[in-house]
C-alpha positions in Angstrom: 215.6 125.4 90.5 217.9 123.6 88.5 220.4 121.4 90.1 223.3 119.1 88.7 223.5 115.8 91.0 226.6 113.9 91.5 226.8 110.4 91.0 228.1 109.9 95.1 224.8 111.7 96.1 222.9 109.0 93.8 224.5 105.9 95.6 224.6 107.7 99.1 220.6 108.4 98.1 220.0 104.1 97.2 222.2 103.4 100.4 220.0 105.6 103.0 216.6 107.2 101.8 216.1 108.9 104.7 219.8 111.0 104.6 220.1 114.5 102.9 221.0 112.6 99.2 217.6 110.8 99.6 216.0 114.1 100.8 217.6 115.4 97.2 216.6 112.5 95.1 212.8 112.9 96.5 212.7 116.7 96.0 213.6 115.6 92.5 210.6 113.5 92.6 208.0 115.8 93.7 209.4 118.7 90.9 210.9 120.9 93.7 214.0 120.4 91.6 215.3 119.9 88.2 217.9 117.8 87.2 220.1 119.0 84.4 222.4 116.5 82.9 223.9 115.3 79.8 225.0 111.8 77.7 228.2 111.7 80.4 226.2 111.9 83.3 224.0 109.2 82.4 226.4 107.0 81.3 228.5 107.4 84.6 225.3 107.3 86.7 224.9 103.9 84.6 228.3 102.5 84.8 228.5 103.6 88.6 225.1 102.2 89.9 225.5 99.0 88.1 228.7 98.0 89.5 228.6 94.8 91.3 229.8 95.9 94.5 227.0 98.1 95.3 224.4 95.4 94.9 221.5 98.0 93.7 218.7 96.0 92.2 217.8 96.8 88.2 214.7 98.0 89.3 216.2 100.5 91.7 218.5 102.0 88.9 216.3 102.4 86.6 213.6 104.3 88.9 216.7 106.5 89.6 217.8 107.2 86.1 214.1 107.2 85.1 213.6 109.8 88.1 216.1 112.2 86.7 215.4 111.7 82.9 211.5 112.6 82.8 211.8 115.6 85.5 215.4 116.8 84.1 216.9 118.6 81.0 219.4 117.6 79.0 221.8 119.7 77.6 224.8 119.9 75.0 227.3 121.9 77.3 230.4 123.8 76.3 233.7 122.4 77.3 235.7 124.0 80.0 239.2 124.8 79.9 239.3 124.0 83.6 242.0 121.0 84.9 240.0 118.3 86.9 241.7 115.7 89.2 239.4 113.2 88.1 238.2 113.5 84.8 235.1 112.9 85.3 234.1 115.7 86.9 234.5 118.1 84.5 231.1 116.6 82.9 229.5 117.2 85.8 230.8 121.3 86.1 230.5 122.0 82.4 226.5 121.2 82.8 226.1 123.0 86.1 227.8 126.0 84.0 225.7 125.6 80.8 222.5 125.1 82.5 223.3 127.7 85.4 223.0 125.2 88.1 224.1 124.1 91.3 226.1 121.3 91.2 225.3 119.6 94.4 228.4 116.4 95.6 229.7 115.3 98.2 233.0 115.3 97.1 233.4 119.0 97.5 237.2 119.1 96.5 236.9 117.5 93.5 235.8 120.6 92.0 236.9 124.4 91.5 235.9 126.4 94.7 232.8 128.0 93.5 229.1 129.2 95.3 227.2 127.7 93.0 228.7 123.8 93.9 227.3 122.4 97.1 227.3 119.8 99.8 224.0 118.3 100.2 223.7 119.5 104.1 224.8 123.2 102.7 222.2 123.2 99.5 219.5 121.9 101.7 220.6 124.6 105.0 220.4 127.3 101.9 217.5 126.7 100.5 213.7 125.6 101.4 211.6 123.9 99.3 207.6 124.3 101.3 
């Protein structure tokens, strides 16, 4: 199943292991999910992680961005013509499109009311990964 993670699920997932990001991140680990992203997403998941005020060690971020690069796909998506509040988003919808994802955030109303984007709890209630 592929799956296009938001960047607030990555810190909530280095914050708390144990919470449904972390649950996310580690399905990613074991290959119950694939990760589809492209040169955007990576640079936000860089720029975000890395900002001081988090205080995530180098080693952390890079197991997390190494995480998602060997288990995911990258992709060259097609732009939208969909209006975002926050711009950056729209990186994050136009892969989940391309790659026919679900785009799992928990910043639900950032994005276009859709079945295919997700709240952690609602992706994880939806679907089970034995």
């Amino acid at each position: 199943m592929r799956v296009v993670i938001d960047t607030n699920i990555l810190v909530s997932a280095l914050w708390t292991a144990y919470g449904n990001p972390g649950k996310i991140l580690d399905m990613v680990g074991l290959g119950k999910i694939k990760p589809c992203y492209d040169h955007r997403i990576i640079s936000e998941y860089e720029e975000v992680l890395k900002r001081p005020k988090f205080m995530f060690s180098a080693k952390d971020i890079d197991g997390v961005l190494n995480r998602i690069k060997s288990k995911g796909f990258c992709i060259i998506a097609q732009e939208s013509d969909r209006s975002f509040l926050d711009e950056t988003d729209r990186a994050f919808y136009e892969v989940a499109v391309g790659c026919d994802a679900y785009l799992v955030t928990g910043n639900i109303k950032h994005y276009p009311s859709e079945p295919f984007i997700m709240t952690p709890s609602d992706f994880l209630k939806t679907f089970t990964f034995d």
